[in-house]
C-alpha positions, 0 to 999 in steps of 0.5 A, a space after each residue: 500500500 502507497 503512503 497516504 497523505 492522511 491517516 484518520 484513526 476512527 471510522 464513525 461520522 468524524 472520522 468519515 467526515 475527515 475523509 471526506 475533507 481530505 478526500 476534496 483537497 485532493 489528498 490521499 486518505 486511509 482510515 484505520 478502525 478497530 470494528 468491523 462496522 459502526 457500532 458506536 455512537 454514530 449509529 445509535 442515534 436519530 440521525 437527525 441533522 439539527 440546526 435549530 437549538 444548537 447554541 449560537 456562534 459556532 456550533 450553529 454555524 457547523 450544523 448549517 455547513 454540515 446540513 449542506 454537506 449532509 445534502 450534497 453527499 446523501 444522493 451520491 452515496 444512495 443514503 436516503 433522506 428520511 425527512 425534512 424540518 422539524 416542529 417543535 409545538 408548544 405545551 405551555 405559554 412558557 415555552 411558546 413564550 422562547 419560541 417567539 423569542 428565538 424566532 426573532 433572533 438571526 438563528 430564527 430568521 428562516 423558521 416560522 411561528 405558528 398560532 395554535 389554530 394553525 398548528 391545530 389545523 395542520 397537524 391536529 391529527 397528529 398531535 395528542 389532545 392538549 392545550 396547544 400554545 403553538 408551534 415553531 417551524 424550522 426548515 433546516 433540518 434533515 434525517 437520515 436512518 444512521 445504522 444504514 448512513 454510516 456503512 453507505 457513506 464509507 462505502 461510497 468513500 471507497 469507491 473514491 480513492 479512500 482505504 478503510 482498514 477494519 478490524 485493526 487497532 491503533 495502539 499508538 500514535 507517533 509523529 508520522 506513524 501509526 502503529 497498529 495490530 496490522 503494522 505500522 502505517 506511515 504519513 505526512 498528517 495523521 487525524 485521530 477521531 476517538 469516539 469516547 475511547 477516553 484510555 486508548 490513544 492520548 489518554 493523559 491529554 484526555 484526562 487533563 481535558 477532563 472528558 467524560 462519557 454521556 448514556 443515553 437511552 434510545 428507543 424505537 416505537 412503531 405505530 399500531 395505525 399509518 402516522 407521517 410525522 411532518 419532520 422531526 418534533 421536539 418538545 418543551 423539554 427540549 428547550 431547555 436542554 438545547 443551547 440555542 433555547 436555554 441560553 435565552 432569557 425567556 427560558 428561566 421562568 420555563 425551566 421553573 416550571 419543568 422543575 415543578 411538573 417534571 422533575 422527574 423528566 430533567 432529573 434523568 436528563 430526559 427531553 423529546 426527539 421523535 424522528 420517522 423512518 420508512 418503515 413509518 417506526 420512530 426513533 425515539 429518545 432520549 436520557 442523560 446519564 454522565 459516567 466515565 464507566 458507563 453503566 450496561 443497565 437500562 432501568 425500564 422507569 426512565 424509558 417508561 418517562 421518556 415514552 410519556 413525553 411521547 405520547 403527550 405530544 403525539 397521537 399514537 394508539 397502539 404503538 408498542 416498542 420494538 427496539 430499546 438500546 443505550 448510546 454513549 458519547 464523550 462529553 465536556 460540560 463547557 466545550 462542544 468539542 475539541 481540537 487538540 495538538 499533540 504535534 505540529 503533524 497530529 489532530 486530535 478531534 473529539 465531538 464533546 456533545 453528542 452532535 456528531 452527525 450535525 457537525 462533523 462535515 464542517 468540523 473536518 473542513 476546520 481540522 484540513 484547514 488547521 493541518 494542512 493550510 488554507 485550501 
């Protein structure tokens, strides 16, 4: 095998993205994984492309770059798009009270606010019965089903000139080398996308980082009878986990009074996302658990709090859970994600907020440029 230009250390998204970015340089990539296919926090979420929510500057910037990659690459690499846009309807004044709030910022510039006889009229059959206060629209978002993106997008990067090494380890990292179970691989620029592998390559730099892991427990839901959602949908629990919500003032008196009437939900770190798939079964979650040594045990209550919120916001008689797993990520309370130097030749990229799949296109494209110079 030729030397490449680079070498990513980790095929999930991050690792994939990099490729991508490298791959459109112009350069020569190989990709080195322990796996023989994703089984990580890549595929065990909604593949949901988020924009709208994520905090303000820099980590909304690298939702909207990825979302345009996201749509660039999907038809070349056959990945389907399951849907567009997300709702997020509001149960209470509180909550509608943020939604006007952010629809009037610049990030809220191209969503739309809906009155609740508007939200009613276009998606009453759809929503559980309650006292609806509204509704905001965002058109930017997109879903794709991970468990069958992931594997499409690294195939297709084969079909471009990218090598993918499955089933090998990467024990260590050195300045020009990778020493792997297969041999020592050699290049100029080497990229490491570790997932929330926090002991294997640069531990001491991840400890002094003071990155831990996230669990989370994800669900899917088939409907007993036909439902098409209209995109995503959220929930008020959701606005006050997703920075670009929160960090509003109008979101403190809705944070008071979740406090008073699911405490329970925040305490589990709980909010709603529902995204479709084909088969017309939702993705559903999620929960927040933080433990370097994630726990394997999924205790059936927070599911069971995670599926109420479910069905206060959406109409689903009959639908049964067909599938229950757990996610995990690496997580850093005040950084969405890091880029660290261990040598002038090295990157090491870490995605710190479980929003791999809507910002690592645009996070890669940052990393070529750190590495190898303006394009």
């Amino acid at each position: 095998m030729n030397q490449p230009d680079l070498i990513v250390v980790g095929a999930g998204i991050l690792g994939l993205a990099h490729a991508l970015a490298a791959l459109r340089r112009g350069l020569t990539v190989t990709v080195v994984d322990r796996e023989a296919e994703a089984i990580g926090a890549s595929v065990r979420n909604f593949g949901f492309v988020t924009v709208t929510g994520q905090q303000s500057g820099d980590c909304w910037r690298r939702a909207m770059r990825s979302r345009d990659v996201w749509a660039e690459v999907a038809p070349l690499a056959g990945i389907r798009v399951e849907h567009t846009g997300t709702l997020i309807p509001a149960q209470r004044p509180e909550a509608m009270a943020v939604l006007t709030a952010f629809a009037a910022t610049g990030m809220g510039a191209d969503c739309t606010l809906m009155s609740a006889a508007d939200l009613r009229a276009a998606h009453g059959r759809t929503l559980a019965d309650g006292d609806w206060q509204g509704a905001l629209w965002s058109p930017h978002e997109l879903r794709v089903e991970s468990r069958h993106a992931i594997p499409k997008l690294a195939a297709w990067l084969e079909t471009q000139g990218v090598t993918i090494l499955r089933r090998t380890l990467v024990n260590a990292v050195e300045p020009g080398r990778v020493r792997t179970t297969a041999g020592t691989l050699a290049a100029d620029r080497i990229v490491v996308c570790p997932g929330d592998d926090l002991v294997t390559l640069f531990p001491d730099r991840i400890k002094a980082m003071g990155i831990s892991r996230c669990r989370l427990h994800m669900m899917k839901v088939q409907p007993a009878s036909a439902v098409r959602l209209p995109g995503a949908i959220m929930s008020d629990l959701s606005l006050v986990r997703y920075l670009g919500w929160s960090d509003l003032p109008e979101a403190a008196a809705l944070k008071e009074r979740l406090r008073a009437e699911q405490a329970a939900h925040l305490a589990e770190g709980i909010h709603l996302i529902a995204v479709q798939g084909a088969d017309g079964g939702l993705i559903v979650g999620d929960s927040h658990h933080y433990e370097w040594s994630p726990s394997p045990f999924a205790r059936a209550e927070v599911d069971d709090l995670i599926l109420s919120e479910l069905h206060a916001v959406l109409r689903l008689p009959g639908a049964g859970v067909t599938e229950r797993w757990t996610g995990t990520y690496a997580t850093l309370p005040d950084r969405l994600m890091v880029m660290d130097r261990p040598d002038p030749s090295i990157r090491l990229v870490v995605v710190t907020s479980g929003t791999g799949a809507s910002t690592s296109f645009a996070i890669a494209e940052e990393t070529l440029t750190d590495i190898c110079g303006a394009a």
